[in-house]
C-alpha positions as CSV (number, residue, x, y, z in Angstrom):
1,X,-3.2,-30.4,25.6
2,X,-1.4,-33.8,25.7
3,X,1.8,-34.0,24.1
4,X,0.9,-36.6,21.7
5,X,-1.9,-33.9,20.3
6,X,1.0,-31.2,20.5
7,X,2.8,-33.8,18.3
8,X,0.6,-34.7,15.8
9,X,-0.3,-30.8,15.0
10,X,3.1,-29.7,14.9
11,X,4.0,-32.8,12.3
12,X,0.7,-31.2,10.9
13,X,1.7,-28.0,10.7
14,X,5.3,-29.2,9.3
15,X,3.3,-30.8,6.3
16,X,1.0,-27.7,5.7
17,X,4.8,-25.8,4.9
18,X,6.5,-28.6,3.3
19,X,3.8,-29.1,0.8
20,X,2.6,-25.5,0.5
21,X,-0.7,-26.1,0.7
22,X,-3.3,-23.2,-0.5
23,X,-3.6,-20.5,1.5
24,X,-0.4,-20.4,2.5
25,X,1.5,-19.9,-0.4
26,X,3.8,-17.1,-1.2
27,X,3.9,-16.5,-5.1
28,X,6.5,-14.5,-5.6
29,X,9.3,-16.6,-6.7
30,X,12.5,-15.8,-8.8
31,X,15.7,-17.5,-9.1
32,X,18.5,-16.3,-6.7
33,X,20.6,-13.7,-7.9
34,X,18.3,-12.0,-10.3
35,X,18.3,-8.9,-8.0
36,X,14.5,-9.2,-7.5
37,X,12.7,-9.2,-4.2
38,X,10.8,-12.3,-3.3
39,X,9.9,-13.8,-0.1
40,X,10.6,-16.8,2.4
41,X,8.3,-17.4,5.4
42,X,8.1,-14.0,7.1
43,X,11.0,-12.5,5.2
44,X,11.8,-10.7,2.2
45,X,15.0,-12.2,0.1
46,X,17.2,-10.7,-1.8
47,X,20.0,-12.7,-4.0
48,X,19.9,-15.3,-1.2
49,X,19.8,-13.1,2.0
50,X,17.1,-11.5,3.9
51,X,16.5,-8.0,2.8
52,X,14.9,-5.3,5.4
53,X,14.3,-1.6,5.1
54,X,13.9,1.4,6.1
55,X,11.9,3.2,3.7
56,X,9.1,6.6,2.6
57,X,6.4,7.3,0.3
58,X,6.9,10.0,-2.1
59,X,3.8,9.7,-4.0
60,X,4.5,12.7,-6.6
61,X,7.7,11.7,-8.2
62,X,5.5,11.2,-11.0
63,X,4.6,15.4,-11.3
64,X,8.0,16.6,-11.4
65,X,8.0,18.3,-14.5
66,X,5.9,20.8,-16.6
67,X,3.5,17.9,-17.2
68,X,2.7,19.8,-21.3
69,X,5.6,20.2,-23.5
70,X,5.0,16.7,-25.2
71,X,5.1,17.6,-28.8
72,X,8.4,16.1,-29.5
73,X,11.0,13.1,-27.8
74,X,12.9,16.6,-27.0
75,X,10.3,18.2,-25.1
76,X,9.3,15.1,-23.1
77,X,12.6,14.6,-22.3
78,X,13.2,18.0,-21.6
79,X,10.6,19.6,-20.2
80,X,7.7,17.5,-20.0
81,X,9.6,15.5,-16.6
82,X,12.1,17.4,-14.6
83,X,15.3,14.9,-14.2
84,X,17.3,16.6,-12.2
85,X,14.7,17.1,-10.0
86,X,14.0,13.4,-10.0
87,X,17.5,12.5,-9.5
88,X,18.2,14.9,-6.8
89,X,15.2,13.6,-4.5
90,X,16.5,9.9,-5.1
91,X,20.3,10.9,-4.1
92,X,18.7,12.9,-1.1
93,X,16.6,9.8,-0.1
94,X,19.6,7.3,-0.5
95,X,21.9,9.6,1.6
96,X,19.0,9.8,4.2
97,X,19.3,5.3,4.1
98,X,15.9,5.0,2.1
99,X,15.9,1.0,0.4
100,X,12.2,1.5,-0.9
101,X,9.9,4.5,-2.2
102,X,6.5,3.6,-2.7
103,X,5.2,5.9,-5.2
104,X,1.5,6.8,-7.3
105,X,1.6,5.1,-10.7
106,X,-2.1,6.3,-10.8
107,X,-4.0,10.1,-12.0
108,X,-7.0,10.4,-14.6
109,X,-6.3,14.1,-14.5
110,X,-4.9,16.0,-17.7
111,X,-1.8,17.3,-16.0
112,X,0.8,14.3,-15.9
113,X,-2.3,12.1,-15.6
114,X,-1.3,8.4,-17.1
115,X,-4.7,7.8,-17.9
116,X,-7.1,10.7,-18.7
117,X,-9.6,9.4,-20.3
118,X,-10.5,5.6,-20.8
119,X,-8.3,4.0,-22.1
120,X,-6.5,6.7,-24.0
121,X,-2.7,6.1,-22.0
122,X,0.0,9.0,-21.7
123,X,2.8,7.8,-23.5
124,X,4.7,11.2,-22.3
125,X,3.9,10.0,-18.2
126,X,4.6,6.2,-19.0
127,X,8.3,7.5,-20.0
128,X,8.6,9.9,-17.1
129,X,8.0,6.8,-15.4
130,X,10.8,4.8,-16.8
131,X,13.0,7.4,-15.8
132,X,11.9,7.3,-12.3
133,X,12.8,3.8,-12.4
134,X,15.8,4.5,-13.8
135,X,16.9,7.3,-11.1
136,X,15.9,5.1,-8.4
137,X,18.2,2.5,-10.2
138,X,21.3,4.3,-9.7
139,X,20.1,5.1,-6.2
140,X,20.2,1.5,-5.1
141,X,16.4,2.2,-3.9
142,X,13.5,0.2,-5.1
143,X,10.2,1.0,-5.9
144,X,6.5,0.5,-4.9
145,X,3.9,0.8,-7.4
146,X,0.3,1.7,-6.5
147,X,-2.2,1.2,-9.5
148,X,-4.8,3.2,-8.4
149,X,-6.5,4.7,-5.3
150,X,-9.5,4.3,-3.0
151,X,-9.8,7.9,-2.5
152,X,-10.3,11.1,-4.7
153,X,-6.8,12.5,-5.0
154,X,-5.7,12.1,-8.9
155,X,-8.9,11.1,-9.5
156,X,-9.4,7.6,-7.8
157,X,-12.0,4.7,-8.3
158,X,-14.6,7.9,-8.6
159,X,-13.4,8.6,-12.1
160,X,-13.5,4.8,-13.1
161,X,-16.9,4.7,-11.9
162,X,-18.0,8.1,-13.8
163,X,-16.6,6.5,-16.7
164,X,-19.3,3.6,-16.2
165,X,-22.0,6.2,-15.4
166,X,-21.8,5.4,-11.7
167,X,-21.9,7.9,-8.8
168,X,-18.4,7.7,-6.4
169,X,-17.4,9.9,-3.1
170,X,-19.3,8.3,-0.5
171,X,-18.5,4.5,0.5
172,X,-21.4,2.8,-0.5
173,X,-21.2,4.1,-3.8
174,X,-17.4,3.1,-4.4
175,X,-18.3,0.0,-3.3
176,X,-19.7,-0.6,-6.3
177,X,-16.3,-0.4,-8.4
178,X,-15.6,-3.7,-6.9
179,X,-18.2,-5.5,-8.6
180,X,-19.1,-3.8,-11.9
181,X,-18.1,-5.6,-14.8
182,X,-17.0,-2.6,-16.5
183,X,-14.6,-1.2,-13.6
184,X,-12.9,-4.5,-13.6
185,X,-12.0,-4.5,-16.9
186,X,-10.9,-0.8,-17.2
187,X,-8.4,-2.0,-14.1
188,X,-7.4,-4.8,-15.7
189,X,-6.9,-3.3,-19.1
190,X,-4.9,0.1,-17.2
191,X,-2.9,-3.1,-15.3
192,X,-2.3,-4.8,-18.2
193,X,-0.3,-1.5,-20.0
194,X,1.5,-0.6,-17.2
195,X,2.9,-4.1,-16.3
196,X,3.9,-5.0,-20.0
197,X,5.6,-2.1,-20.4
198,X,8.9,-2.1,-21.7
199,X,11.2,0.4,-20.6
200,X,12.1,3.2,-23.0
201,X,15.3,3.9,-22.0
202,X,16.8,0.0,-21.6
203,X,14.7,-2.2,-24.3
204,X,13.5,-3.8,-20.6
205,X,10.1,-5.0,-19.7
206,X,9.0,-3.9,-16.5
207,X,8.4,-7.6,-15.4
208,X,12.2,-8.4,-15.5
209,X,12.8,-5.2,-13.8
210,X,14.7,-5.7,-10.4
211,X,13.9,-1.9,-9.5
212,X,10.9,-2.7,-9.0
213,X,9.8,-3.8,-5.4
214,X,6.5,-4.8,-6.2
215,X,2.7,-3.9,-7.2
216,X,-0.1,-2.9,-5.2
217,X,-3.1,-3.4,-6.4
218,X,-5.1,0.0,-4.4
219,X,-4.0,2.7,-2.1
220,X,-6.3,1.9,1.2
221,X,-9.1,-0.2,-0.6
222,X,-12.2,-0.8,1.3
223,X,-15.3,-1.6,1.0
224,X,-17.6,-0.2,3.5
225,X,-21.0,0.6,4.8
226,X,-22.8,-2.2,2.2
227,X,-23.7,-4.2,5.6
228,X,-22.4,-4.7,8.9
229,X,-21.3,-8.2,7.7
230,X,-19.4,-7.2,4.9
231,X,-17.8,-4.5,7.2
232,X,-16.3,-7.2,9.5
233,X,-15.7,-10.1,7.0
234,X,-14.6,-8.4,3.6
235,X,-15.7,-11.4,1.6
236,X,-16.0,-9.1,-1.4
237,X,-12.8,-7.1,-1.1
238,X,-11.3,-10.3,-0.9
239,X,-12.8,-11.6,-3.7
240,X,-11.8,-8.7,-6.4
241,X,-8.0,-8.9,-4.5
242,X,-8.5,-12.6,-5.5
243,X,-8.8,-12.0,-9.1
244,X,-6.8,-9.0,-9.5
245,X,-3.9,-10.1,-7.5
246,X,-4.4,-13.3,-9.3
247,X,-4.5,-11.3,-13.1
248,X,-1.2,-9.4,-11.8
249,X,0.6,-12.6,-11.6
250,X,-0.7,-14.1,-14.9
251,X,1.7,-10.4,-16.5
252,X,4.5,-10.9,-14.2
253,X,5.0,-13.7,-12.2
254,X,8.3,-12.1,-11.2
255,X,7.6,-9.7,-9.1
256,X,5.6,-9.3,-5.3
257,X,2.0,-8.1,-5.2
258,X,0.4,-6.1,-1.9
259,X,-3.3,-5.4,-1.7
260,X,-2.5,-2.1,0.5
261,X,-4.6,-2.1,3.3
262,X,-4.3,0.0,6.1
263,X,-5.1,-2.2,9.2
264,X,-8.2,-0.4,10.4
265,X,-10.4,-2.5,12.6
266,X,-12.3,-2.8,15.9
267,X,-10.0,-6.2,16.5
268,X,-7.2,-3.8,17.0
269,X,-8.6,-0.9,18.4
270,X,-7.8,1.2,15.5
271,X,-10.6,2.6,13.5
272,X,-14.0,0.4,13.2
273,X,-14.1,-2.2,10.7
274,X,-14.6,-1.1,6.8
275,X,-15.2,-4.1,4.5
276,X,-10.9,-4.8,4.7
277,X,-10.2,-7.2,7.9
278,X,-6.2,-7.3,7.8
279,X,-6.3,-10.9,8.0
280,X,-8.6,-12.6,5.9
281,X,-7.7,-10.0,2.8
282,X,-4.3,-10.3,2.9
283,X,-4.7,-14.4,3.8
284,X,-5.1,-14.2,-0.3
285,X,-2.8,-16.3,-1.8
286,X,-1.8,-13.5,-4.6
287,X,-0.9,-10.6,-1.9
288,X,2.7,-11.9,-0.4
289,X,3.3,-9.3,2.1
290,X,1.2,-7.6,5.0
291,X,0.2,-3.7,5.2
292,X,-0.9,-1.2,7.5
293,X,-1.0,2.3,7.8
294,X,-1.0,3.8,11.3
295,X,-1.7,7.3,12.0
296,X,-2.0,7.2,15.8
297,X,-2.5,10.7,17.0
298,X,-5.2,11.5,14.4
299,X,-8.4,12.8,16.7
300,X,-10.6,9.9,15.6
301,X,-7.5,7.3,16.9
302,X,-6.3,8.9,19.5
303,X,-3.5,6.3,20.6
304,X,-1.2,6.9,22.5
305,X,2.7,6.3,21.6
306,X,2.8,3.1,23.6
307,X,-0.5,1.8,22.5
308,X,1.0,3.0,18.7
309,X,3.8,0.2,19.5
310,X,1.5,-2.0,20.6
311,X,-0.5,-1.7,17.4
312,X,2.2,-2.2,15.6
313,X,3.0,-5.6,17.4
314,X,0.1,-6.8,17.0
315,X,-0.4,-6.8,13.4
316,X,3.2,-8.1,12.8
317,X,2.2,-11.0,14.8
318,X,-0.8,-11.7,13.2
319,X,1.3,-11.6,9.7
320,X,4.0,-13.9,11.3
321,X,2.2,-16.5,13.2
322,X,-1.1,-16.3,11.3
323,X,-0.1,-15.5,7.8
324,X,3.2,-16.5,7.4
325,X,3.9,-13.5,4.9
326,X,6.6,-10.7,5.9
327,X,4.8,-7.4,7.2
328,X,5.8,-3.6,6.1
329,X,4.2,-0.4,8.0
330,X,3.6,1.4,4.3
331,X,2.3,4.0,6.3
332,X,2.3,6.3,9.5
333,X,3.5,9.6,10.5
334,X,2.1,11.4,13.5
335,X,0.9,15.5,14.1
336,X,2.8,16.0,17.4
337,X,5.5,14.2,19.4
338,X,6.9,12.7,16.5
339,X,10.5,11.2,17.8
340,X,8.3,9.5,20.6
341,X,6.2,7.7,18.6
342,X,8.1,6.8,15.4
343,X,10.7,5.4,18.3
344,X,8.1,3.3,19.6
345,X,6.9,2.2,16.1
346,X,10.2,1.9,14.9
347,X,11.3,0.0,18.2
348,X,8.4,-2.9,17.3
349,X,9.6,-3.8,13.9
350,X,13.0,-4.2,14.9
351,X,12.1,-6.0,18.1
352,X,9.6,-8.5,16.2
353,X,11.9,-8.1,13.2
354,X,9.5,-7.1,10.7
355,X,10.2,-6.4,7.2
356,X,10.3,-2.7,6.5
357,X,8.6,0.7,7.0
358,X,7.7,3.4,4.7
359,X,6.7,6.9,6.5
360,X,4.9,9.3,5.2
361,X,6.4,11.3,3.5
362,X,9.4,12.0,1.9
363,X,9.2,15.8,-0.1
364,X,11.0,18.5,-1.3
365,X,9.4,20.7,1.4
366,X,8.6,20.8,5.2
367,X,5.4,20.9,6.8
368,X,2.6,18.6,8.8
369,X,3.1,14.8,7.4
370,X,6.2,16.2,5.0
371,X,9.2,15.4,6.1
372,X,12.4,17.0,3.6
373,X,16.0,16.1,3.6
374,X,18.0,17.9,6.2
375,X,14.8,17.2,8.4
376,X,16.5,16.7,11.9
377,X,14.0,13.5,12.7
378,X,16.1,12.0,9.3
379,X,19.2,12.3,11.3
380,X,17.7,11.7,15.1
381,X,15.3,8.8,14.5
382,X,15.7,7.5,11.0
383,X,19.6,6.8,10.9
384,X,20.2,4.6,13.1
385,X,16.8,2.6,12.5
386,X,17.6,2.7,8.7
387,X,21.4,1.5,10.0
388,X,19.4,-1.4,11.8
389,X,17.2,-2.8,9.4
390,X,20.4,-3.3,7.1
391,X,22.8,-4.7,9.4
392,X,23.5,-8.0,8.7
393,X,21.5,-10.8,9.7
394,X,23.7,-13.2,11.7
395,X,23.0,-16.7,10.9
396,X,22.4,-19.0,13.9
397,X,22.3,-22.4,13.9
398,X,18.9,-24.0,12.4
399,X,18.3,-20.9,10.4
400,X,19.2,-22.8,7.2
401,X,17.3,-20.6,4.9
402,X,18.9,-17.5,6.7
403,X,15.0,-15.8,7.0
404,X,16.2,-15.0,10.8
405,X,13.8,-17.0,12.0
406,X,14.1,-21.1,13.1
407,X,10.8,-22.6,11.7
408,X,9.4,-25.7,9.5
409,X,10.6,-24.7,6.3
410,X,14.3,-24.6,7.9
411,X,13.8,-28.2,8.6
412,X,12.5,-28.9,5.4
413,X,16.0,-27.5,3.5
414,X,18.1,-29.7,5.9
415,X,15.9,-32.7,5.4
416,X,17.1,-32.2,1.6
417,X,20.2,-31.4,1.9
418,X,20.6,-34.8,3.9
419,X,18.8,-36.4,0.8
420,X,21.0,-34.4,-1.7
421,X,24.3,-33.8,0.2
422,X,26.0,-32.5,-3.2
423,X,23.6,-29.6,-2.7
424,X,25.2,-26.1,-2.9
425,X,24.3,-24.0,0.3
426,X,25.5,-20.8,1.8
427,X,26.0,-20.5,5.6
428,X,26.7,-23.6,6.0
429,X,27.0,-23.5,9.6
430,X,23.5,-23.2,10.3
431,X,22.6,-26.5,9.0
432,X,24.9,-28.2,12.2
433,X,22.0,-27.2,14.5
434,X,23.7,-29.4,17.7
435,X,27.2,-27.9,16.7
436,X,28.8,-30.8,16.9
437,X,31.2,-30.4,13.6
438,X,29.3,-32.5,11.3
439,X,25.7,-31.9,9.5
440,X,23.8,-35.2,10.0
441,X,21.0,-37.1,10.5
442,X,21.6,-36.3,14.3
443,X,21.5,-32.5,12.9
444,X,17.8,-32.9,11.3
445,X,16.3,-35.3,14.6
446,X,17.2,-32.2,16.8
447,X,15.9,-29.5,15.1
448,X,12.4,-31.9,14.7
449,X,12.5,-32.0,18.2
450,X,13.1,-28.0,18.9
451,X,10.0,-27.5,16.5
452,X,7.9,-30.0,18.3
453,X,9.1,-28.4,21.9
454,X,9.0,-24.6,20.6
């Protein structure tokens, strides 16, 4: 390629992030110092500086508690949620260096179910829920929160179909919850409650709610074995992500949304391809992070730890250089040899510096894919990777935005700081990219030039 083509499609490319064009865009905005997470480029921010984490699932927080004595506010508080057993896990999980749980805010059963039947909504679970909330609060951890799930643990997308009179379990038929009328607006109206909420114990609605990490609209959503062309382009995952991602924003504009995908596909030698290609559904301009799920050593896998690390890699690359949006592994834990390959897993995120992991999972117990506090892997592996991902970011020059990385939006603040030199701006150093003592014009013309040459 000739250098004046390299030119004209890196000034292309510059434009494309100046201007935000669609398909690009991040949603997730909030002003600076609001204490909620929100993104820049390939990073998460928080107040003004990158954020990154080392994190778990704990999917049951919502359980803990008898789950019946609702009569009165005495009972639900009492015995209906357990909140010392709440607030014990969190205080476990923040000495262990857990940022971010991500956690079920999903079950149709009757036992701490949030919704049982259609419709009808557990006012008793809703409040548990603001005290989880609440515990993770004074925990300094944030919080994940899956709508609903692909599968049939807590009842799934199967109930919402049975509610519709439609058959679930195998993948054709769950397919189906992605286009039915009725489906979609039983989500929307289960999303619509749960986003709205305001928090029982503050007078805050969960929108304004810097606790909260962000939605995610399914736990592993696919939809597969329709046709082999749906299988490897997803055009109608990505079209009910589209609108519900899209219908999440519209209640809270505030906060991130995920779709929660779990990477699968033949591209990366993971799995086959299942109607949820990691880059076209998460290329939706309502999901503003990247998700995968690895689970390496599982017999149908069957990677090795080095190939687990390359994995890895690869889909943080295609979130960074494709997608532009941060990347989290929400997901992995492995059967056998477990400090060798969370080491290697762990070892790519930092290397590529990715956004955050979440293993699974966090419990109150030990056994298979649990992992409990006091857990020696917590101590051996975890530590000092948790002590990684929150060391801070050292600011190098042309890293105006302090994202850690040196890119097009970088050049974009300087350019307006050079139009508006009154400008507030933190780390000020980065913006005199030849280090001369002075941020100039001369500042801005090198910087264009490093993009152009990178």
């Amino acid at each position: 390629m000739n250098k004046r083509i390299r030119m004209c499609l890196a000034f292309a490319l510059i434009l494309q992030l100046l201007c935000i064009m669609p398909g690009t865009k991040n949603f997730a905005v909030a002003a600076a110092g609001n204490g909620i997470v929100t993104t820049n480029g390939t990073s998460f921010i928080l107040d003004g500086k990158p954020f990154r984490f080392a994190g778990c699932n704990n999917y049951d927080l919502f359980t803990y508690g008898d789950g019946s004595n609702d009569q009165t506010q005495e009972d639900i508080e009492t015995k209906f949620m357990d909140k010392a057993k709440i607030d014990t896990m969190m205080s476990q999980m923040a000495e262990d260096g857990i940022k971010v749980v991500r956690t079920w805010g999903f079950s149709h059963e009757t036992w701490h179910g949030f919704e049982p039947k259609e419709g009808v909504y557990n006012e008793a679970q809703f409040m548990l829920f603001d005290y989880i909330l609440e515990s993770a609060k004074k925990n300094n951890i944030k919080v994940i929160i899956v709508f609903e799930n692909y599968w049939e643990s807590y009842g799934g997308i199967d109930t919402r179909l049975k509610w519709e009179g439609l058959p679930g379990v195998s993948h054709p038929n769950r397919a189906v919850f992605f286009t039915d009328k009725g489906c979609k607006e039983q989500y929307k109206n289960y999303v619509e409650h749960f986003v709205t909420r305001i928090n029982h114990y503050t007078n805050e609605p969960y929108k304004d709610n810097p606790t909260i990490f962000s939605w995610e609209l399914m736990n592993e959503p696919r939809y597969q074995d329709v046709s082999e062309e749906e299988n490897i382009n997803g055009t109608t995952l990505r079209a009910w992500v589209d609108e519900m991602g899209a219908y999440v924003k519209s209640l809270d504009p505030n906060h991130m949304v995920s779709a929660g995908l779990e990477g699968q596909s033949t591209k990366y030698g993971y799995g086959g391809n299942c109607g949820n290609p990691f880059v076209y559904i998460q290329q939706s301009p309502y999901i503003d992070f990247t998700t995968a799920h690895p689970y390496p050593d599982e017999a149908w896998a069957g990677l090795s730890s080095e190939q687990a690390g390359s994995l890895v890699r690869s889909w943080i690359n295609d979130s960074h250089n494709i997608l532009n949006k941060p990347f989290v592994m929400e997901e992995f834990n492995t059967h056998n040899d477990r400090e060798e390959y969370w080491n290697e897993m762990y070892g790519a995120i930092e290397e590529l510096n990715a956004s955050g992991d979440l293993f699974w999972s966090y419990a109150p117990f030990s056994g298979g894919f649990y992992i409990m506090h006091g857990d020696p892997i917590l101590k051996s592996v975890l530590a000092p990777h948790a002590a990684k991902m929150t060391a801070e970011v050292q600011i190098k020059p042309g890293d105006t935005n302090g994202d850690g990385s040196i890119d097009a939006l970088d050049c974009a603040l300087l350019k307006k700081y050079l139009l508006n030199p009154d400008m507030d701006i933190e780390n000020s150093s980065s913006f005199d990219f030849n280090q001369d003592g002075h941020i100039d014009s001369l500042d801005f013309a090198k910087l264009k030039k490093y993009l152009l040459d990178a």
